[in-house]
ZADO-1210 file (C-alpha; in nm, 4 decimals, padded with zeros to 6 digits):
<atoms>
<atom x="-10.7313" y="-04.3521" z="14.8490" code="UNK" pos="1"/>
<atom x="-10.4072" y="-04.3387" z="14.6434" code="UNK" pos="2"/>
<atom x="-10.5586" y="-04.6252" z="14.4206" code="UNK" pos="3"/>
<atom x="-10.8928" y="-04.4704" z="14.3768" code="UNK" pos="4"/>
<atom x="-10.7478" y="-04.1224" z="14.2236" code="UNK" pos="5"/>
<atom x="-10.5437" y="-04.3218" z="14.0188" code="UNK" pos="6"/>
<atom x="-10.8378" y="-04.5602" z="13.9132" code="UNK" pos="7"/>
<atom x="-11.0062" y="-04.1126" z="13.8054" code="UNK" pos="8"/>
<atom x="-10.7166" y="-04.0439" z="13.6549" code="UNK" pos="9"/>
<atom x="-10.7212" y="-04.3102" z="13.3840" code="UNK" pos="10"/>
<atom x="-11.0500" y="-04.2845" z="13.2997" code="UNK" pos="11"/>
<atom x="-11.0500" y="-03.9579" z="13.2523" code="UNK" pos="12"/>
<atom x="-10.7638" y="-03.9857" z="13.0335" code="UNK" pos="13"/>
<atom x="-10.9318" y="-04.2475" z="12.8076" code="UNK" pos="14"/>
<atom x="-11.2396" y="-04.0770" z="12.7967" code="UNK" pos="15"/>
<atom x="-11.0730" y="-03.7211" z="12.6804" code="UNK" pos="16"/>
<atom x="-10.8454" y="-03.9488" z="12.4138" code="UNK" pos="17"/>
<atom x="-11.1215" y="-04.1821" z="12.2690" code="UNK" pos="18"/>
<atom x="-11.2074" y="-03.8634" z="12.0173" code="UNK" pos="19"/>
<atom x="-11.0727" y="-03.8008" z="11.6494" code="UNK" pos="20"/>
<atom x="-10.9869" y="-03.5188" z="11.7792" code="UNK" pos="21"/>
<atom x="-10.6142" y="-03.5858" z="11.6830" code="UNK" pos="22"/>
<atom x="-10.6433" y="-03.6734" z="11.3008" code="UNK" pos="23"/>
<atom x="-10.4593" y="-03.4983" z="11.1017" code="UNK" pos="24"/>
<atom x="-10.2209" y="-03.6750" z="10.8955" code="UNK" pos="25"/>
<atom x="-10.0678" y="-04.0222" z="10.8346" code="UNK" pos="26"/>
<atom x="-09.9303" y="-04.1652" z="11.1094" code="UNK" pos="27"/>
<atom x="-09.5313" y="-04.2460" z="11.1151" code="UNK" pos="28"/>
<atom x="-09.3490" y="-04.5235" z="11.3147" code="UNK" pos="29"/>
<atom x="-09.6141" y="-04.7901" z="11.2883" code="UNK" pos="30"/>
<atom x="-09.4258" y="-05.0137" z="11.4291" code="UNK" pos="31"/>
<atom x="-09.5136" y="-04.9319" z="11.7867" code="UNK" pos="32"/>
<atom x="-09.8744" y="-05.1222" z="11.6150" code="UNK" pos="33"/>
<atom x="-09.6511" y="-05.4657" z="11.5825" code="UNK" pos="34"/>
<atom x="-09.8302" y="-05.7396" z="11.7957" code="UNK" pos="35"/>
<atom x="-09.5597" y="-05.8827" z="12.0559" code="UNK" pos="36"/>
<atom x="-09.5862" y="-06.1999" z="12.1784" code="UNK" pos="37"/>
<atom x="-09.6549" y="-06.5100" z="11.9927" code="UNK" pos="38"/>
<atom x="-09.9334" y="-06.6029" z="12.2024" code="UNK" pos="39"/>
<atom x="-10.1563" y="-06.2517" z="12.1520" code="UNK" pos="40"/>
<atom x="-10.0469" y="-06.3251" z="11.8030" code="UNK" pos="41"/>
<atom x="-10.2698" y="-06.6791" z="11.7950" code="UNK" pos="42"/>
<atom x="-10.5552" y="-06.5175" z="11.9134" code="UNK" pos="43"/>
<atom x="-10.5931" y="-06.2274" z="11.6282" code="UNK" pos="44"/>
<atom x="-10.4162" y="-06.0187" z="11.8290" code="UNK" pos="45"/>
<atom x="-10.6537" y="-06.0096" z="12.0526" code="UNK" pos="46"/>
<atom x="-10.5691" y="-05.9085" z="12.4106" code="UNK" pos="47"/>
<atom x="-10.6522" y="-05.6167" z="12.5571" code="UNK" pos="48"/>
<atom x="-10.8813" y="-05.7941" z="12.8031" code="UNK" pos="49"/>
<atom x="-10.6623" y="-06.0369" z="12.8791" code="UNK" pos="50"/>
<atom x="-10.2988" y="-05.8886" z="12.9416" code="UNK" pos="51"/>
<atom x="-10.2001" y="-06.1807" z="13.2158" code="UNK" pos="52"/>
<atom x="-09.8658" y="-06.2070" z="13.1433" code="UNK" pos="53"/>
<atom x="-09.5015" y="-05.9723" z="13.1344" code="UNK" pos="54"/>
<atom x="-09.6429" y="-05.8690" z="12.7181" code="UNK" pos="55"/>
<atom x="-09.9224" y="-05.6552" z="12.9458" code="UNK" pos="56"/>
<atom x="-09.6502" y="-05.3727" z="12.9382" code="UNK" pos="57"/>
<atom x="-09.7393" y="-05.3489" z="12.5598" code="UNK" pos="58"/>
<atom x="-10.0943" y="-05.4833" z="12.5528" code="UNK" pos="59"/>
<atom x="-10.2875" y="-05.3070" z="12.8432" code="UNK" pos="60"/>
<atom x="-10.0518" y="-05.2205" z="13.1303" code="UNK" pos="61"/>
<atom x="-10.3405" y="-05.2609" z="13.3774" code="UNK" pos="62"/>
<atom x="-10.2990" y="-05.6206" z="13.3489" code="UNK" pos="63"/>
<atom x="-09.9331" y="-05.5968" z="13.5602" code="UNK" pos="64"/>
<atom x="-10.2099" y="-05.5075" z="13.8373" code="UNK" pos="65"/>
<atom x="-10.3062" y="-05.8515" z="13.8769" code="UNK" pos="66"/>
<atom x="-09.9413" y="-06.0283" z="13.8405" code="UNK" pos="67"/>
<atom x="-09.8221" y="-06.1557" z="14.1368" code="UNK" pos="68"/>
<atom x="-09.4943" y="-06.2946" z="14.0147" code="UNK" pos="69"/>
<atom x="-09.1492" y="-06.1895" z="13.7919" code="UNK" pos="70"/>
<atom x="-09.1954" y="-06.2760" z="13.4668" code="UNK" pos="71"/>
<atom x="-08.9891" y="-06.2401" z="13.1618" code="UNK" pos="72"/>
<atom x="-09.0958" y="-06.2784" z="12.7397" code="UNK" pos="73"/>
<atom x="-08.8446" y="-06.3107" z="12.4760" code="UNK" pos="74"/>
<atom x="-08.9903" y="-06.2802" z="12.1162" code="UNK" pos="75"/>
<atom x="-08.8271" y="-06.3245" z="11.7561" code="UNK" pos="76"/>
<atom x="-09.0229" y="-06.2516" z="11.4198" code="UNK" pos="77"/>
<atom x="-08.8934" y="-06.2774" z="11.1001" code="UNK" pos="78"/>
<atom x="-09.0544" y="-05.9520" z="10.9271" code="UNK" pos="79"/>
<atom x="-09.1907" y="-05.9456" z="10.6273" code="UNK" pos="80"/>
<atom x="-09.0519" y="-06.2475" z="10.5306" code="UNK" pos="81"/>
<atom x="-09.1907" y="-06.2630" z="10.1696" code="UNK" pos="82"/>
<atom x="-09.0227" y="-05.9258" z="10.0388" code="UNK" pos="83"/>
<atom x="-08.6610" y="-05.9278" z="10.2981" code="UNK" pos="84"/>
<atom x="-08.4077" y="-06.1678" z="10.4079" code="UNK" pos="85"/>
<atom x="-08.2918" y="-05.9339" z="10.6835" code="UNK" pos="86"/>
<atom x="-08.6116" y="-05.7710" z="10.8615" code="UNK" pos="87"/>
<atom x="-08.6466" y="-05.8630" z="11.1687" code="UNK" pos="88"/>
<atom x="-08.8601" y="-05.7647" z="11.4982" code="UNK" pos="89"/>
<atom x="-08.7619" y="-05.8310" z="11.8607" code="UNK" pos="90"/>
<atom x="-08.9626" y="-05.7813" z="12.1524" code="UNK" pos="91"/>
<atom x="-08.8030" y="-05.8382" z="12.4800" code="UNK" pos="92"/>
<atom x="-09.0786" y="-05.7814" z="12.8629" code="UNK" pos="93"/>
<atom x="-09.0325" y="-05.8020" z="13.2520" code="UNK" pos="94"/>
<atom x="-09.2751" y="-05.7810" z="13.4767" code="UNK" pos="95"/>
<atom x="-09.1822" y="-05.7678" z="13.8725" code="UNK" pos="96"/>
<atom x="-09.4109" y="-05.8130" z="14.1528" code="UNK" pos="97"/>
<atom x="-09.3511" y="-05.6007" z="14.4243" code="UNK" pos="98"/>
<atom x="-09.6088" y="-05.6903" z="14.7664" code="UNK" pos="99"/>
<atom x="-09.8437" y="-05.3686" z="14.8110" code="UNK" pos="100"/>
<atom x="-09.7463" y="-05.1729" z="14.5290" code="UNK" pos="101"/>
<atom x="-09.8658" y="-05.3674" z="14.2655" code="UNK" pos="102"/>
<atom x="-09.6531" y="-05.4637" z="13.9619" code="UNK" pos="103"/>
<atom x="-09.3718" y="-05.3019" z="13.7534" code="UNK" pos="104"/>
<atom x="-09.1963" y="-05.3549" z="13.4207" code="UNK" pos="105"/>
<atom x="-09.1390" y="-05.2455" z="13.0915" code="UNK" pos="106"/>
<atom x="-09.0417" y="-05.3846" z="12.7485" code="UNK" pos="107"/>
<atom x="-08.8397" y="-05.2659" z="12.4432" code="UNK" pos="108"/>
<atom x="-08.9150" y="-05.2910" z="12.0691" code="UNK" pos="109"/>
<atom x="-08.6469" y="-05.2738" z="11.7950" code="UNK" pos="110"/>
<atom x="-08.7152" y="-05.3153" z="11.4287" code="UNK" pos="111"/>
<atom x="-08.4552" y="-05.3702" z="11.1881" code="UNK" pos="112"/>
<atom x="-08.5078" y="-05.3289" z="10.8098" code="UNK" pos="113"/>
<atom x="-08.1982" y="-05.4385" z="10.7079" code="UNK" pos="114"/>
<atom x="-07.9395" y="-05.3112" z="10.4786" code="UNK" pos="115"/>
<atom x="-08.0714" y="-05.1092" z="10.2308" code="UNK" pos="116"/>
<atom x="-07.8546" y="-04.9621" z="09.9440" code="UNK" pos="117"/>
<atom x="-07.7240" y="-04.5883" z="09.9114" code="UNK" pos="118"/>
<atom x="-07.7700" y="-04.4285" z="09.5539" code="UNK" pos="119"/>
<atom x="-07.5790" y="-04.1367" z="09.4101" code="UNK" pos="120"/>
<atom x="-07.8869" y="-03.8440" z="09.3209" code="UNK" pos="121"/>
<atom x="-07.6997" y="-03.8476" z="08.9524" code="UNK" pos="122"/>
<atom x="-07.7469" y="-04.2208" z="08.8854" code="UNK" pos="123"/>
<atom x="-07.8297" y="-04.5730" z="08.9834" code="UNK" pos="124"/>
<atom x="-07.4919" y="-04.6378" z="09.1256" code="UNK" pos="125"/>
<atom x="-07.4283" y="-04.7234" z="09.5030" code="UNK" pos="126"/>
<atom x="-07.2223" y="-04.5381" z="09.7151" code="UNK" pos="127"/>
<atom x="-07.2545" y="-04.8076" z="10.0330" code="UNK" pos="128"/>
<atom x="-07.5315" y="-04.9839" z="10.2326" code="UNK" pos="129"/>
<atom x="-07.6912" y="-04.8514" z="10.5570" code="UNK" pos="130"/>
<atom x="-07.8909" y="-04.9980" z="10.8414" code="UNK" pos="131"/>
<atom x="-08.2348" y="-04.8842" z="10.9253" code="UNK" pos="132"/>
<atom x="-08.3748" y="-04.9407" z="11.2200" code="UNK" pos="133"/>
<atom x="-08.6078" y="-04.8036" z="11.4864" code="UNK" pos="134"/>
<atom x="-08.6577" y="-04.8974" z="11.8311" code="UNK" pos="135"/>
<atom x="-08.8792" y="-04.8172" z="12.1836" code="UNK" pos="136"/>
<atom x="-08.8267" y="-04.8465" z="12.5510" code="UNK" pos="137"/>
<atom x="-09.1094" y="-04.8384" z="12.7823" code="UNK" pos="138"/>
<atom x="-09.0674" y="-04.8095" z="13.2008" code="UNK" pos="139"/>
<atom x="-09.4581" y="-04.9565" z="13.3099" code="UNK" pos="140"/>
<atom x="-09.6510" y="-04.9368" z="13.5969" code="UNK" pos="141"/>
<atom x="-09.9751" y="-05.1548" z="13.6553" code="UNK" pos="142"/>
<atom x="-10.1925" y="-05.1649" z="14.0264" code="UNK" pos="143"/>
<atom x="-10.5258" y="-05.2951" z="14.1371" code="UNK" pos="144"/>
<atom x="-10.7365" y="-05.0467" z="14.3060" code="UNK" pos="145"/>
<atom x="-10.9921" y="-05.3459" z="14.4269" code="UNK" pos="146"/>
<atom x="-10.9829" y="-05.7203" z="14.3783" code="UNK" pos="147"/>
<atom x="-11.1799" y="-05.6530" z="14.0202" code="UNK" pos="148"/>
<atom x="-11.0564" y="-05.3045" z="13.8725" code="UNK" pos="149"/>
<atom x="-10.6664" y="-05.2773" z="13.8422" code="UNK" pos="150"/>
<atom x="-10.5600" y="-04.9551" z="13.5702" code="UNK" pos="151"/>
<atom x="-10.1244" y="-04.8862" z="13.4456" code="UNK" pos="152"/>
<atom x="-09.9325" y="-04.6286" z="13.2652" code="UNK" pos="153"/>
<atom x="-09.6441" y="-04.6995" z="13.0212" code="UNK" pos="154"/>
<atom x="-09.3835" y="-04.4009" z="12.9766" code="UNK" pos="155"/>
<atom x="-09.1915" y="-04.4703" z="12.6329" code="UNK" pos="156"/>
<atom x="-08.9083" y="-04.3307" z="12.4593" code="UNK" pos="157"/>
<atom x="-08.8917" y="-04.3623" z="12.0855" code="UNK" pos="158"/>
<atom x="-08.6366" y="-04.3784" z="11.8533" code="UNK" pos="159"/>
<atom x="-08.6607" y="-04.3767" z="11.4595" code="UNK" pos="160"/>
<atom x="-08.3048" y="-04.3764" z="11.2308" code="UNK" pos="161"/>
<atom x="-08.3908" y="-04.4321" z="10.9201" code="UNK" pos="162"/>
<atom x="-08.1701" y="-04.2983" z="10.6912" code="UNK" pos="163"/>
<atom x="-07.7609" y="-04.3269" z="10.6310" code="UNK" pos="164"/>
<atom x="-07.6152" y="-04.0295" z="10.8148" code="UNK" pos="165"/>
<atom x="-07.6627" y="-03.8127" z="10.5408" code="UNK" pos="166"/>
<atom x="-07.8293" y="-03.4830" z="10.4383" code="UNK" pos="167"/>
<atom x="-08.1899" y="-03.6278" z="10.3455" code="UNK" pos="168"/>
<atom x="-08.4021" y="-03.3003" z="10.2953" code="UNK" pos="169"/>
<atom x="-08.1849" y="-03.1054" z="10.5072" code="UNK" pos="170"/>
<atom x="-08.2303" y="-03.3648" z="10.7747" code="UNK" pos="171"/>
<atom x="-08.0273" y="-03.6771" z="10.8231" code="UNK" pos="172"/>
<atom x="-08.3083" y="-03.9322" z="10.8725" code="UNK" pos="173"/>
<atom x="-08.3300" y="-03.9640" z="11.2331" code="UNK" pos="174"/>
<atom x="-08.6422" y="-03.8573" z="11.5022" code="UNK" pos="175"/>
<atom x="-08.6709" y="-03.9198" z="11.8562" code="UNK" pos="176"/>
<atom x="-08.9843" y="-03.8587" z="12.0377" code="UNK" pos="177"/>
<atom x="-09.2423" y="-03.9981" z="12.3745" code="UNK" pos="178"/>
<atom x="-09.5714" y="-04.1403" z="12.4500" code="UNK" pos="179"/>
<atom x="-09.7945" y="-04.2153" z="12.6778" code="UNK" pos="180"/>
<atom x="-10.0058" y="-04.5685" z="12.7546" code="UNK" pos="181"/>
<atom x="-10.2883" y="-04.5296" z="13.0474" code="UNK" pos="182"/>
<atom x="-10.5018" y="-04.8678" z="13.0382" code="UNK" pos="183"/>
<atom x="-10.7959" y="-05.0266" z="13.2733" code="UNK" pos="184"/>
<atom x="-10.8860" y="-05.3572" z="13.3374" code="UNK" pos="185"/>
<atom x="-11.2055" y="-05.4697" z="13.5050" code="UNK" pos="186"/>
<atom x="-11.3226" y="-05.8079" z="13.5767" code="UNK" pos="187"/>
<atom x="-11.5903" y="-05.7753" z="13.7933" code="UNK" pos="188"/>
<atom x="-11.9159" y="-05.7217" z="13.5280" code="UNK" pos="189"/>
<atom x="-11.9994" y="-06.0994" z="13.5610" code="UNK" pos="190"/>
<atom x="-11.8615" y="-06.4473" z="13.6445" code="UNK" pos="191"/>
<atom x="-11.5402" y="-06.5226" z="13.4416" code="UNK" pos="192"/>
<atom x="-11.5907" y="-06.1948" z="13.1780" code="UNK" pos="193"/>
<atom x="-11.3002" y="-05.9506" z="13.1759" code="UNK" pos="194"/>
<atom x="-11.3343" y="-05.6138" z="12.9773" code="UNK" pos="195"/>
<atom x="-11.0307" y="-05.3463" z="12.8967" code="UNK" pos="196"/>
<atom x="-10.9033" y="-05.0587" z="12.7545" code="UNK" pos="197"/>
<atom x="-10.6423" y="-04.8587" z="12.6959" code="UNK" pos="198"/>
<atom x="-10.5207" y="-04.5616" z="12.4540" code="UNK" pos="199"/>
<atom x="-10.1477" y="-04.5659" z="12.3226" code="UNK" pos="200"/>
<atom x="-09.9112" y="-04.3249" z="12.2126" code="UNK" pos="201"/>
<atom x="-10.0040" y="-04.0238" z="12.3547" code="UNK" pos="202"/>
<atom x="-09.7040" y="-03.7822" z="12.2824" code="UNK" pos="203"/>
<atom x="-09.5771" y="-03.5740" z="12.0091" code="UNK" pos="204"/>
<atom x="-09.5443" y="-03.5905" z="11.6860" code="UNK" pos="205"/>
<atom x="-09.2107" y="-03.7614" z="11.5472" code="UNK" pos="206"/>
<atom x="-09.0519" y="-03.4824" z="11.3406" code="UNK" pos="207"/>
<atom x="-08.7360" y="-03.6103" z="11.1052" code="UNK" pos="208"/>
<atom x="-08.7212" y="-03.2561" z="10.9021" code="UNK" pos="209"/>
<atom x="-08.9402" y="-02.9988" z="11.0538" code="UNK" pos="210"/>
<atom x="-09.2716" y="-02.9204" z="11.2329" code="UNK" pos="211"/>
<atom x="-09.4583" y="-02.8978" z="10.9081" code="UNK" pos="212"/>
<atom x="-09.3628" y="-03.2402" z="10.8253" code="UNK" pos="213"/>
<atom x="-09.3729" y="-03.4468" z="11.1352" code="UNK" pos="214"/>
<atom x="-09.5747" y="-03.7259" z="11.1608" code="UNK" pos="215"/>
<atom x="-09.8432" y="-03.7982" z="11.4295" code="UNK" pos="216"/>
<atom x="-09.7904" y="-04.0970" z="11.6688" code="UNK" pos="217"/>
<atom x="-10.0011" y="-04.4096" z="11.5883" code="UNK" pos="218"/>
<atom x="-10.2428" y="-04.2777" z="11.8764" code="UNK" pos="219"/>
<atom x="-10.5008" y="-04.5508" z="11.9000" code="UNK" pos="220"/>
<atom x="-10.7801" y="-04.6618" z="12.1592" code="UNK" pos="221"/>
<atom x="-10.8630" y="-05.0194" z="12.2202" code="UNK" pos="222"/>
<atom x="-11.1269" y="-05.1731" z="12.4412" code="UNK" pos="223"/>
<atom x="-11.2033" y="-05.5674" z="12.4388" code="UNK" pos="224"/>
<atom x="-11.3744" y="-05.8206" z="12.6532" code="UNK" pos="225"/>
<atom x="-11.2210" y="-06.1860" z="12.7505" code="UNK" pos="226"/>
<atom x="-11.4651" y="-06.4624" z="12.7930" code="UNK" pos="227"/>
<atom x="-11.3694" y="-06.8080" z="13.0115" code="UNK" pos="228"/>
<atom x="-11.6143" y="-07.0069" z="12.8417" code="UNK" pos="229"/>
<atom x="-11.4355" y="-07.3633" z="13.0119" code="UNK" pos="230"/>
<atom x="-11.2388" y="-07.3730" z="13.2983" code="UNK" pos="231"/>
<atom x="-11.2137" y="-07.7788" z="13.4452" code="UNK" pos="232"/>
<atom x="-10.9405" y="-07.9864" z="13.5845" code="UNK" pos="233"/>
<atom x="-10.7956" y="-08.0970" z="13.1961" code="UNK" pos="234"/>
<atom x="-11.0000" y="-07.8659" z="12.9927" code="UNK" pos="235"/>
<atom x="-10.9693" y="-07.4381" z="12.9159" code="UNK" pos="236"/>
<atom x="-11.1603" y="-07.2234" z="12.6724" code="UNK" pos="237"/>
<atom x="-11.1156" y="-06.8605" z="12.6289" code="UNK" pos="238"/>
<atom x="-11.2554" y="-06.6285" z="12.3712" code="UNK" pos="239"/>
<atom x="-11.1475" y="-06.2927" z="12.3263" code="UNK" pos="240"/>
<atom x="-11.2731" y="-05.9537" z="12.1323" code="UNK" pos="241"/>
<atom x="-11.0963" y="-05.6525" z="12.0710" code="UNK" pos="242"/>
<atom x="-11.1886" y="-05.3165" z="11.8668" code="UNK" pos="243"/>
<atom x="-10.8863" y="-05.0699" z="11.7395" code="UNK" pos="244"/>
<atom x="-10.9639" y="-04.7243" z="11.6690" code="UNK" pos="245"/>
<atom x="-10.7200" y="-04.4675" z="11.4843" code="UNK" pos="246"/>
<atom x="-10.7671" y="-04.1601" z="11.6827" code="UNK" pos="247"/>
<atom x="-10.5198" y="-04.0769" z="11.4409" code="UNK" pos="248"/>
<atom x="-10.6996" y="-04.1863" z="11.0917" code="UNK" pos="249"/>
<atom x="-10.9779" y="-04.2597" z="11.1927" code="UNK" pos="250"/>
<atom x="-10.9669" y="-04.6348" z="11.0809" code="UNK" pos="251"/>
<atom x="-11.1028" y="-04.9503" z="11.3118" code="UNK" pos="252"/>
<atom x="-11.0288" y="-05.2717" z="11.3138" code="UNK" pos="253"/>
<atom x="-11.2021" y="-05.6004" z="11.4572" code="UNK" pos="254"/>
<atom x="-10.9955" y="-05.8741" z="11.6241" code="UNK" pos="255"/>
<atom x="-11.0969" y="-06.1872" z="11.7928" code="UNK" pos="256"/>
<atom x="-10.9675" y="-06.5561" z="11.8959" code="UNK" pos="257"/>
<atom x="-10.9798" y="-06.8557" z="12.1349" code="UNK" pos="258"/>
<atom x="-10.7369" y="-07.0396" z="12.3515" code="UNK" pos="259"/>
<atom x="-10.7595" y="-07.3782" z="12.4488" code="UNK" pos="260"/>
<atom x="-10.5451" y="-07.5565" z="12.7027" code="UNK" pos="261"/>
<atom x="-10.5330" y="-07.9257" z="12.8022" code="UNK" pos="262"/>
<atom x="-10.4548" y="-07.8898" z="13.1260" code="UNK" pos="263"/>
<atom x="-10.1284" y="-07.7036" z="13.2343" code="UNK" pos="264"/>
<atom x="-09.9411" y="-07.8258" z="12.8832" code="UNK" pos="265"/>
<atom x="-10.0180" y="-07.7971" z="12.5673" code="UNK" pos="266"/>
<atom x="-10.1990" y="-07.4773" z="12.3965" code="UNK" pos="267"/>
<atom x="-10.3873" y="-07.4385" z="12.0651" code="UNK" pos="268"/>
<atom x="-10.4953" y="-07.1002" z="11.9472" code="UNK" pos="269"/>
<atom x="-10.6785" y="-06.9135" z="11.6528" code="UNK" pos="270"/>
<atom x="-10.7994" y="-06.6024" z="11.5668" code="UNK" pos="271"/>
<atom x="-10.9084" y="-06.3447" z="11.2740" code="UNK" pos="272"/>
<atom x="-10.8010" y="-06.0312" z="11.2211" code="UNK" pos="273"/>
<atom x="-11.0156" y="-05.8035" z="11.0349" code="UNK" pos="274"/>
<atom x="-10.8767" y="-05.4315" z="10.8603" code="UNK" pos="275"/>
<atom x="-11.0782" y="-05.3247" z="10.6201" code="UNK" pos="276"/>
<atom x="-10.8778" y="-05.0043" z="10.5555" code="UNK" pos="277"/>
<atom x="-10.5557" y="-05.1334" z="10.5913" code="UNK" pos="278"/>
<atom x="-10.6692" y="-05.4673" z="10.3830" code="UNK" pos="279"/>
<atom x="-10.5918" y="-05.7140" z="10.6552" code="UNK" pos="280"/>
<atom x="-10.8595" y="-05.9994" z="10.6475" code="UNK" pos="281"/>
<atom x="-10.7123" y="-06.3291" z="10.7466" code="UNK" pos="282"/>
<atom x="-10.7014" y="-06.6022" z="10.9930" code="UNK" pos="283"/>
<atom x="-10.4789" y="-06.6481" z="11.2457" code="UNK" pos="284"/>
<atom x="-10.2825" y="-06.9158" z="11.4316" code="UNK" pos="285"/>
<atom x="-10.1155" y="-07.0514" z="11.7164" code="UNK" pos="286"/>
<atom x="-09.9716" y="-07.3226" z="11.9909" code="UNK" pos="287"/>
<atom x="-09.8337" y="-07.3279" z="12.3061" code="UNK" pos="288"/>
<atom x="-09.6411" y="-07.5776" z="12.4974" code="UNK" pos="289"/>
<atom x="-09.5609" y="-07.5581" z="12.9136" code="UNK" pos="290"/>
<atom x="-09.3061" y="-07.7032" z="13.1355" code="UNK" pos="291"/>
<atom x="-09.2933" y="-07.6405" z="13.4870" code="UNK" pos="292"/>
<atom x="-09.2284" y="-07.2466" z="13.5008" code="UNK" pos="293"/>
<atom x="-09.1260" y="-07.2472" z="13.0956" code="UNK" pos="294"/>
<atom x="-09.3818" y="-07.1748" z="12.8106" code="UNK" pos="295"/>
<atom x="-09.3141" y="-07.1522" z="12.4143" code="UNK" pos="296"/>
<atom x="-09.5272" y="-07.0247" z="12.2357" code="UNK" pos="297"/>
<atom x="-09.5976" y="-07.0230" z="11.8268" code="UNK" pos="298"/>
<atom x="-09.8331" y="-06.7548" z="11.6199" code="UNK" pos="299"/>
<atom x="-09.8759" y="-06.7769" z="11.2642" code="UNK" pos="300"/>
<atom x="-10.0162" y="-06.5987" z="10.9913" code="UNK" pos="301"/>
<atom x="-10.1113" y="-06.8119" z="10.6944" code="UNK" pos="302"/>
<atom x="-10.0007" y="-06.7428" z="10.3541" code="UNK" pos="303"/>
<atom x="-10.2134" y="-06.5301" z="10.1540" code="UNK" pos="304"/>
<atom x="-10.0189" y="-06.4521" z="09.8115" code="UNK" pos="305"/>
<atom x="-09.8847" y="-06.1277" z="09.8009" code="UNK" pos="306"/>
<atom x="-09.9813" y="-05.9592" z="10.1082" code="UNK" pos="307"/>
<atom x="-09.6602" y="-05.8911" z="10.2992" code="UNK" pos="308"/>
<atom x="-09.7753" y="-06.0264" z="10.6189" code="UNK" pos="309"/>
<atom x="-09.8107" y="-06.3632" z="10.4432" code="UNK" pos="310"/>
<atom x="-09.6207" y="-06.6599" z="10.6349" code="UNK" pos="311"/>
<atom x="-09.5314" y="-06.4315" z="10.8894" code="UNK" pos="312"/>
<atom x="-09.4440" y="-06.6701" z="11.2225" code="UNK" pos="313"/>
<atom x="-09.3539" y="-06.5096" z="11.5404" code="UNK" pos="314"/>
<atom x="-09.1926" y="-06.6885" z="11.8295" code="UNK" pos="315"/>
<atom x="-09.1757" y="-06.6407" z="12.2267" code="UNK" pos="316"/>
<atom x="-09.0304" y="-06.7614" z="12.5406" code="UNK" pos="317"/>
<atom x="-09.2107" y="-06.6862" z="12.8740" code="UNK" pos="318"/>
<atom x="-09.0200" y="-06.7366" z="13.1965" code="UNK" pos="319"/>
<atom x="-09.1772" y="-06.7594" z="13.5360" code="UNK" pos="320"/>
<atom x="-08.9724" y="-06.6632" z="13.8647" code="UNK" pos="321"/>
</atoms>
């Protein structure tokens, strides 16, 4: 019974969120909208639907549901790397099994833009460098409430600092808010097809100066469908479909990919990602390789001359337990 009113819960949420109800302005700390995980990354970005592994905290906590072990994903991205030596994104998940409960975890994001240079407002001279950065913490929950629906929750804190300590507009560059994640993951419509959603960053707007000029959260509702197209002894297909909508901008975007896996060992990926609004259009790639309990994993975004995405690569570690 406990399972089923959470099951009502979630949809309800998703159904009274998937409106553009909420648009208003720009959003502001887009990069809660960073695709963790090198794998997802292969695949377009792709993963709603799929979400079987610890990066479900991010991707569609409804996917912990189904876990059954401890897992753990390290991630490293070099951001930006065509404009910045010293951007970088991290992306660190757990996931934790716990025997009729279902699964619990959470992940943390942090962003660093590097040091960027302090001017004097009477000329071009610099008074010192400062670090941006901003970071997120989430605490997630994910259960099944059969053997084909399973639905989660993330609860994040967010944290944006991105100016020197100084009077900026009568504020010193600095906003703190939270968000909501409620997702749902079904895999019951027909033999091997999984379908999910899930709307993010439901919370507040992050304010740096005042109420009149906060920023809305990147609020955003994804649904997507997973297809196992091959499943044999040596041989794995999987396609994958996702669609992005702004609630906050009212912008969509179209995402889909494959993984293939010989056997238990080696992975290849690919993917397209496809933003008309925010110009996005390219191909994506990726690889995985397994060892016992280990997996790395490779994504890659291909150069396209300057976009600053361009020869973005993203690396992860997955650990089993």
């Amino acid at each position: 019974m406990r399972k089923f009113a959470l099951l009502g819960v979630t949809l309800v949420i998703i159904l009274l969120t998937a409106s553009p109800s909420f648009a208003v302005s720009r959003a502001g700390v887009l990069f809660l909208m960073i695709a963790p995980g090198a794998r997802a990354s292969g695949m377009g970005e792709s993963f709603v639907a799929v979400a079987d592994d610890a990066t479900a905290s991010y991707w569609n906590p409804a996917g912990l549901g189904f876990l059954k072990e401890k897992e753990l994903v390290l991630m490293h991205s070099k951001w930006f790397p065509q404009f910045a030596d010293d951007m970088f994104y991290e992306f660190l998940s757990y996931s934790h099994y716990i025997e009729g409960w279902g699964s619990v975890g959470g992940h943390i994001i942090y962003l660093t833009y590097g040091k960027i240079p302090y001017t004097s407002e009477f000329g071009p001279q610099v008074l010192f460098d400062f670090t941006s950065y901003e970071i997120a913490g989430a605490l997630s929950y994910g259960t099944d409430v059969s053997d084909k629906v399973s639905v989660g929750v993330n609860m994040k804190g967010i944290y944006s600092n991105l100016g020197p300590g100084q009077n900026v507009e009568k504020g010193d560059g600095k906003a703190m808010s939270y968000a909501v994640d409620v997702g749902v993951l079904y895999k019951g419509l027909l033999p091997k097809l999984k379908v999910g959603a899930m709307v993010q960053n439901l919370g507040p707007n992050i304010m740096y100066i005042d109420a009149e000029q906060s920023s809305p959260l990147p609020r955003n509702l994804k649904c997507g469908a997973s297809y196992q197209l091959l499943d044999t002894q040596y041989n794995d297909v999987l396609l994958t479909s996702e669609l992005n909508a702004s609630l906050v901008e009212e912008e969509f975007r179209v995402n889909g990919g494959f993984e293939y896996w010989y056997g238990t060992i080696l992975a290849l990926r690919a993917g397209y990602i496809y933003d008309d609004y925010g110009e996005i259009k390219t191909p994506t790639f990726g690889a995985g390789l397994q060892y016992s309990r280990y997996r790395f994993d490779f994504g890659y975004i291909p150069e396209k001359e300057g976009h600053p995405l361009a020869d973005t690569m993203r690396f992860s570690l997955t650990a089993r337990f």
